[in-house]
C-alpha positions in Angstrom: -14.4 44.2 -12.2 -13.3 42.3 -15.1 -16.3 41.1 -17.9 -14.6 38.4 -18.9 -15.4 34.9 -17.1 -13.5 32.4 -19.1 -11.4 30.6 -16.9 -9.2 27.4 -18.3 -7.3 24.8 -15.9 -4.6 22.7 -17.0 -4.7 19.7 -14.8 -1.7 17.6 -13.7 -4.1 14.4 -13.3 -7.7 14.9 -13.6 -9.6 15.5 -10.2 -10.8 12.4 -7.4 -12.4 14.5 -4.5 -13.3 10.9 -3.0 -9.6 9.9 -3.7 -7.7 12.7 -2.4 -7.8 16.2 -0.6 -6.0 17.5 -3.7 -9.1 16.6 -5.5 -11.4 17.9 -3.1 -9.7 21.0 -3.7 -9.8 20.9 -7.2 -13.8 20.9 -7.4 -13.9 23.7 -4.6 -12.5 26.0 -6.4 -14.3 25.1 -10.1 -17.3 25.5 -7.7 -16.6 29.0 -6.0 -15.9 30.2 -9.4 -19.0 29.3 -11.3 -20.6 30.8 -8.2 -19.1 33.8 -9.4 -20.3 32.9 -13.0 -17.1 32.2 -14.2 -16.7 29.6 -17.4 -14.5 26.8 -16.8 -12.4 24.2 -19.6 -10.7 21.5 -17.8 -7.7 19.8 -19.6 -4.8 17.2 -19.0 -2.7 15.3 -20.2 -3.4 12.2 -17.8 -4.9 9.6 -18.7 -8.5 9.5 -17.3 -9.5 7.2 -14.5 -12.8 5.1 -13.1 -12.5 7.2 -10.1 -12.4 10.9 -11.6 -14.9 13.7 -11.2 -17.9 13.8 -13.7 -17.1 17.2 -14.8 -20.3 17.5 -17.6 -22.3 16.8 -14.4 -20.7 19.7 -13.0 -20.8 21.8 -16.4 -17.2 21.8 -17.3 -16.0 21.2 -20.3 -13.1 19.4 -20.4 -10.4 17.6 -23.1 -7.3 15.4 -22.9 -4.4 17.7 -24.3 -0.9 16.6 -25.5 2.7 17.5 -23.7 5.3 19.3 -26.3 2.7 19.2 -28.5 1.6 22.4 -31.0 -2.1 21.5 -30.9 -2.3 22.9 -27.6 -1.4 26.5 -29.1 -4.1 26.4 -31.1 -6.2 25.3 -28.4 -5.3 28.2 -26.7 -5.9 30.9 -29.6 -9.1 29.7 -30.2 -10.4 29.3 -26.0 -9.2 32.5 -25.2 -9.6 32.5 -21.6 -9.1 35.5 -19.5 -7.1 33.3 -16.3 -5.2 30.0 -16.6 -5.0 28.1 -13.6 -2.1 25.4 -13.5 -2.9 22.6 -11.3 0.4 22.5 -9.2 3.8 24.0 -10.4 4.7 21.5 -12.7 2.2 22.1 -15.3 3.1 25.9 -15.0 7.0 24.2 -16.3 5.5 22.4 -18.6 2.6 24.9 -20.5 3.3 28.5 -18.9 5.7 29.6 -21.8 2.9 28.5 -24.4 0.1 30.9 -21.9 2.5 33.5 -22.2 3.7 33.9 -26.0 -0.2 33.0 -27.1 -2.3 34.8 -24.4 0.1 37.4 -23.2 -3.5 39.2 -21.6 -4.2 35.7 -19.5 -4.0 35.6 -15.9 -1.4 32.7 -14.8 -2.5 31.4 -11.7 -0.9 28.8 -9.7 -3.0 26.7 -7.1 0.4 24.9 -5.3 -2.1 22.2 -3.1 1.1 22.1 -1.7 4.4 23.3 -1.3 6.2 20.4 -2.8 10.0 21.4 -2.0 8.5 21.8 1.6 7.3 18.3 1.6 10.1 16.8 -0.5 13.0 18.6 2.2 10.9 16.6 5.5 10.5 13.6 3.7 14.4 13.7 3.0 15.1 14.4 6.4 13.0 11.6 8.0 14.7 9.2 5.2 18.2 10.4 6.1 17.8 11.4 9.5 19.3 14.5 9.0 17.7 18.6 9.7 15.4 19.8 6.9 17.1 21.3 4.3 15.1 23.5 2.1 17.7 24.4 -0.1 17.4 22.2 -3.0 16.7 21.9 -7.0 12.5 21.3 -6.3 12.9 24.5 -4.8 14.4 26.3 -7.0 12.3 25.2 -9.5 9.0 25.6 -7.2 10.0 29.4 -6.7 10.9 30.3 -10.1 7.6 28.9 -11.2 5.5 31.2 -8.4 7.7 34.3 -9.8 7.3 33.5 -13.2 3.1 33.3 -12.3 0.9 36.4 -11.5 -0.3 35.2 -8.4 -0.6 31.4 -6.6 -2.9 30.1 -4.4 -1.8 28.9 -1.5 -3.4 26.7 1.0 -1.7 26.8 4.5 -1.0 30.6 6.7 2.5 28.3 7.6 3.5 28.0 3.6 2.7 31.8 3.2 4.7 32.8 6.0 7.4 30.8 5.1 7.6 32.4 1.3 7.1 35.9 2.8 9.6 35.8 5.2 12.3 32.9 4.3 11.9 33.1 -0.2 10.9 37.4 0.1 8.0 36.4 -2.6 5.9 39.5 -2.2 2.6 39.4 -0.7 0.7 40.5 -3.6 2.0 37.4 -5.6 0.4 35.2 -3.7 -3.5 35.0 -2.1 -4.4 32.1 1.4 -6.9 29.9 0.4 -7.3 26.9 2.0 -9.7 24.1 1.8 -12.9 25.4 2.7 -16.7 23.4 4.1 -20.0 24.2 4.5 -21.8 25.6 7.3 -23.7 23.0 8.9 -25.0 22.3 11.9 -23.3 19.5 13.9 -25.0 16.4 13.7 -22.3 13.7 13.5 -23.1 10.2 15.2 -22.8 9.9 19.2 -20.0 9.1 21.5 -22.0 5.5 22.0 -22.2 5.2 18.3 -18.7 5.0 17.3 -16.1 2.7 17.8 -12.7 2.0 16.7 -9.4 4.1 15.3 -9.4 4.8 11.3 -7.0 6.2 9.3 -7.6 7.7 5.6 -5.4 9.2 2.9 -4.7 7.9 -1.3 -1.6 5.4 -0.8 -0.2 7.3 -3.9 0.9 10.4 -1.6 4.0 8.9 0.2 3.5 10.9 3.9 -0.2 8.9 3.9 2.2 5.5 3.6 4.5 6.2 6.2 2.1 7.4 8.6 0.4 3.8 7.9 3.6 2.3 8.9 4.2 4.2 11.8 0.6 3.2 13.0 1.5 -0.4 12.2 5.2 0.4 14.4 2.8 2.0 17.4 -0.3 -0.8 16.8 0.2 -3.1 19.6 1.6 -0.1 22.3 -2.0 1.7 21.4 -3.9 -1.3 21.4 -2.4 -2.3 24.9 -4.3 1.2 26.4 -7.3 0.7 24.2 -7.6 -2.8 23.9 -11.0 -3.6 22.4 -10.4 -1.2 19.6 -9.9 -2.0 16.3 -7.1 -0.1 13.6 -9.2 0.5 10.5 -6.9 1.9 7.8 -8.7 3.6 4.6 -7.5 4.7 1.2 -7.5 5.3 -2.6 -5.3 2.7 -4.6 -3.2 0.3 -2.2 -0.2 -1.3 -3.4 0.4 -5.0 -1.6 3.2 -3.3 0.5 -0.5 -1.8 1.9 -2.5 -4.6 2.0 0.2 -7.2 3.3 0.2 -5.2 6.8 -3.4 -6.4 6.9 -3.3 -8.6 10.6 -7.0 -9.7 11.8 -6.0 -11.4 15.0 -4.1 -7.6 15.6 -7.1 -6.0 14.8 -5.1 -3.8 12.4 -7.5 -4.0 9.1 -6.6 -2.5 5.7 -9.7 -2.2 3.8 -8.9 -0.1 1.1 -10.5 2.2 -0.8 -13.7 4.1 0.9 -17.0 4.7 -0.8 -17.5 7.3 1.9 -14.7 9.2 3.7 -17.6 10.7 5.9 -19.0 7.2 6.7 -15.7 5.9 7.9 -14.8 9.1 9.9 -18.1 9.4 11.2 -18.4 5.7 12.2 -14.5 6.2 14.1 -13.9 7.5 17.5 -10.6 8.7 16.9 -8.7 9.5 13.5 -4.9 8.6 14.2 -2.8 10.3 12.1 1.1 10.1 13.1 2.4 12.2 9.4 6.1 12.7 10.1 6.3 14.7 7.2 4.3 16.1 4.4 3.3 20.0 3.7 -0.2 21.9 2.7 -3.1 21.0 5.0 -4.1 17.8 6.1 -7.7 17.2 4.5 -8.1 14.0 6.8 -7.6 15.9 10.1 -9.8 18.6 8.8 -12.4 16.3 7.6 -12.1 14.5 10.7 -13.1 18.0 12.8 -16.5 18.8 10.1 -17.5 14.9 10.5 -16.7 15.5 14.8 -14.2 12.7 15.3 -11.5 13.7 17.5 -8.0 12.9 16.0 -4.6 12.6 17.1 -1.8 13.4 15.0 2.0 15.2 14.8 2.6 18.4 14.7 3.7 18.3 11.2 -0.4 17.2 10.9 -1.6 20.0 12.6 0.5 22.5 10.7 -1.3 25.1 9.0 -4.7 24.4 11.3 -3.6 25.4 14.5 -1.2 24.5 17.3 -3.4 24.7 20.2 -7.3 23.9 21.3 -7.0 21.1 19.0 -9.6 18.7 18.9 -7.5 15.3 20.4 -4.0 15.3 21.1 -0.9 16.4 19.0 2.4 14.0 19.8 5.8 13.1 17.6 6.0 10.4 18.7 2.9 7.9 19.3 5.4 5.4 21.4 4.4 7.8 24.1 0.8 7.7 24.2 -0.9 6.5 27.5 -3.5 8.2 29.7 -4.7 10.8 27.7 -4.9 8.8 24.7 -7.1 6.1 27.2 -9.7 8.8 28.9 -10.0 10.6 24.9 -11.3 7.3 23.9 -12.8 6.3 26.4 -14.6 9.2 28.3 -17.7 10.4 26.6 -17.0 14.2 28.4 -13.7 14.3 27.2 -14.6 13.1 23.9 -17.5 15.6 23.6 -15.3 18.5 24.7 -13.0 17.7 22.1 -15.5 17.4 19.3 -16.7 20.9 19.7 -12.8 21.8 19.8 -13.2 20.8 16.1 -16.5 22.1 15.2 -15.1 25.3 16.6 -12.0 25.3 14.2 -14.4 24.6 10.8 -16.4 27.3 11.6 -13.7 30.0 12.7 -11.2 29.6 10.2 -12.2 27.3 7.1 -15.8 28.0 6.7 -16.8 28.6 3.0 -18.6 31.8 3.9 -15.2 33.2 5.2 -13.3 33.0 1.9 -15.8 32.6 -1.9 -15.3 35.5 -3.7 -12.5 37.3 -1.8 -9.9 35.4 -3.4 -11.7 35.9 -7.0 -11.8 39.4 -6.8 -8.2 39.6 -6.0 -7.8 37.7 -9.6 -10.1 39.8 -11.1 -8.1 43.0 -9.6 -5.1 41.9 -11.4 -6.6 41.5 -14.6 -7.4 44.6 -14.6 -4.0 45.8 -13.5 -2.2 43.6 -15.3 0.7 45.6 -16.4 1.9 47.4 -13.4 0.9 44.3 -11.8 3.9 42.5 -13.8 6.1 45.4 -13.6 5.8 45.6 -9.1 7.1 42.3 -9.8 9.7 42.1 -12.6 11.7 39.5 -11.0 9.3 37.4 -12.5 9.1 38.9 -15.9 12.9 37.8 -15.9 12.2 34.4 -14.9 10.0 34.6 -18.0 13.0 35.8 -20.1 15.4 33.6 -19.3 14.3 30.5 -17.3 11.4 29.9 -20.0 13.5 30.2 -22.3 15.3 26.7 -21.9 11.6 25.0 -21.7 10.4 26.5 -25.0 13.1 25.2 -26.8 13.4 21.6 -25.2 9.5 21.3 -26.0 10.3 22.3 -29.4 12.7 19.9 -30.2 10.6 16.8 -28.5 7.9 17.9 -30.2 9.9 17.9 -33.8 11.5 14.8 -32.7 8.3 13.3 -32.2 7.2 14.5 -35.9 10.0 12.7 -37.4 9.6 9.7 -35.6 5.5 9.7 -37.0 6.7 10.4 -39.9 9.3 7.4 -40.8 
């Protein structure tokens, strides 16, 4: 195994695990890697936020870099990191060429959270009311950026079929790891001590907004088979297209941002989470079966988790709910049974245990066979040609543009 634990991230914002599953994800993997006593630099070119990550809590350096901007080779020459992670595909567009002309030896990883051409072909769809069409320029792009990488992360078994078998990207480009908990035994609050629907997700991620207003749509048909329950709706920076669906004699209640997403779950009977579209895994319905709150979502929800034995109910189209919706909420044995249903999924398929250190070594094996590893794969090495080529030299000319314009 490779010696050399110097691992650098390039961000696209900088992590909010209490904001977003994306975050969550984020401070997993820095985690799982210093448990593998791996060094880790953190950089972006956001701008940092009073909800981000502590990383010097977490022993991380970390620095604000610039876009089209030389400093960052520098950077680079000096850091010398064995792997570079890009935090989604975009940054890979934006920094990969500079990885690969000044640390030619780097791993490039790609952690996708997501696929986004998946979730940006649904989200089309719903809009337009039309099939999903996957065929379109995010995808291009997206796919050109995995074969111009060594390997990407990728977070649901439905995203890695669909690249294997739809896109042909071979298997040893890209290694399953999804978000991941910690064993623990159940101990979540009673049946008798929870009340109420919740929704959660950051109002910034468009599929958490329209599920909000397909709860508001379906309110008053779910409220008419539950009718003492209360719609409690949960999330990271709400816009007043959030807040104005806010109705207290409906007992639909937007409250905003959550100090605890555990608290909120925990304190729930049911998560509701009607996603018509969207891509990756869901951490809501996932957090929703650690914290033992039975949910009910779409199958677009439930993608990527499982499509049976789930812990609630899985519907398209919420307009329908009615007796099983009722006894779930209602009945403390079907509740129960439905709990372990979830507890039962954490433990079988995203348990920590299952995946720290698997996924490293398979980094660590391709650093050490780097150059056959590139050559198995030249497709990507003439992505790197070609494709790159057009980004170097647009980020050239913005970033002599932008000395010219300092300068006058």
């Amino acid at each position: 195994m490779t010696k050399d634990k110097s691992v650098l991230i390039i961000g696209k914002v900088w992590p909010e695990p209490n904001s977003s599953a994306a975050g969550k994800r984020m401070m997993q993997l820095i985690e799982m890697m210093q448990e593998q006593d791996y060094t880790i630099t953190f950089v972006s070119t956001a701008a940092h936020t009073d909800f981000e990550e502590n990383l010097t809590g977490h022993k991380v350096s970390f620095q604000m870099i610039k876009l089209n901007d030389a400093s960052f080779d520098s950077f680079l020459s000096q850091l010398q990191p064995s792997i570079v992670i890009f935090d989604r595909f975009m940054t890979e567009e934006q920094f990969g060429w500079r990885v690969r002309e000044h640390l030619p030896s780097a791993v490039q990883v790609i952690d996708t959270e997501d696929l986004h051409f998946l979730r940006h072909a649904r989200q089309e769809a719903v809009k337009k009311n039309l099939p999903v069409d996957l065929y379109n320029e995010i995808t291009k792009r997206e796919l050109a950026s995995l074969y111009r990488a060594d390997v990407s992360l990728i977070i649901s078994e439905y995203e890695m079929s669909l690249l294997q078998t739809q896109f042909k990207i071979p298997a040893d480009k890209l290694i399953y790891l999804p978000l991941v908990f910690d064993e623990v035994e159940p101990n979540a609050k009673s049946f008798e001590d929870r009340k109420d629907f919740v929704f959660i997700g950051n109002f910034y991620h468009e599929p958490n907004w329209d599920a909000v207003l397909q709860l508001k749509k379906h309110w008053l048909h779910i409220k008419s088979l539950v009718p003492d329950a209360k719609m409690n709706i949960y999330g990271a920076y709400p816009s007043q297209k959030v807040t104005d669906l806010h109705n207290e004699k409906e007992g639909f209640l937007v409250k905003g941002r959550a100090v605890s997403a555990k608290e909120v779950i925990e304190n729930a009977r049911i998560l509701l989470a009607p996603l018509r579209f969207g891509a990756g895994l869901k951490g809501k319905l996932l957090e929703s079966m650690n914290y033992g709150t039975p949910s009910v979502t779409s199958s677009i929800g439930a993608e990527g988790i499982l499509t049976n034995n789930w812990n609630g109910l899985i519907c398209d189209d919420f307009s329908t709910l009615g007796d099983e919706l009722t006894k779930l909420y209602n009945d403390k044995t079907t509740w129960e049974a439905a709990q372990v249903k979830g507890y039962a999924t954490i433990q079988g398929k995203f348990s920590k245990s299952l995946r720290t250190g698997s996924w490293i070594d398979k980094i660590d094996y391709i650093k050490d066979n780097l150059n056959s590893h590139r050559q198995q794969n030249f497709i990507g090495e003439l992505f790197h040609h070609h494709s790159l080529q057009s980004t170097k030299y647009m980020a050239k000319w913005i970033e002599e543009k932008s000395k010219l314009k300092s300068e006058q």
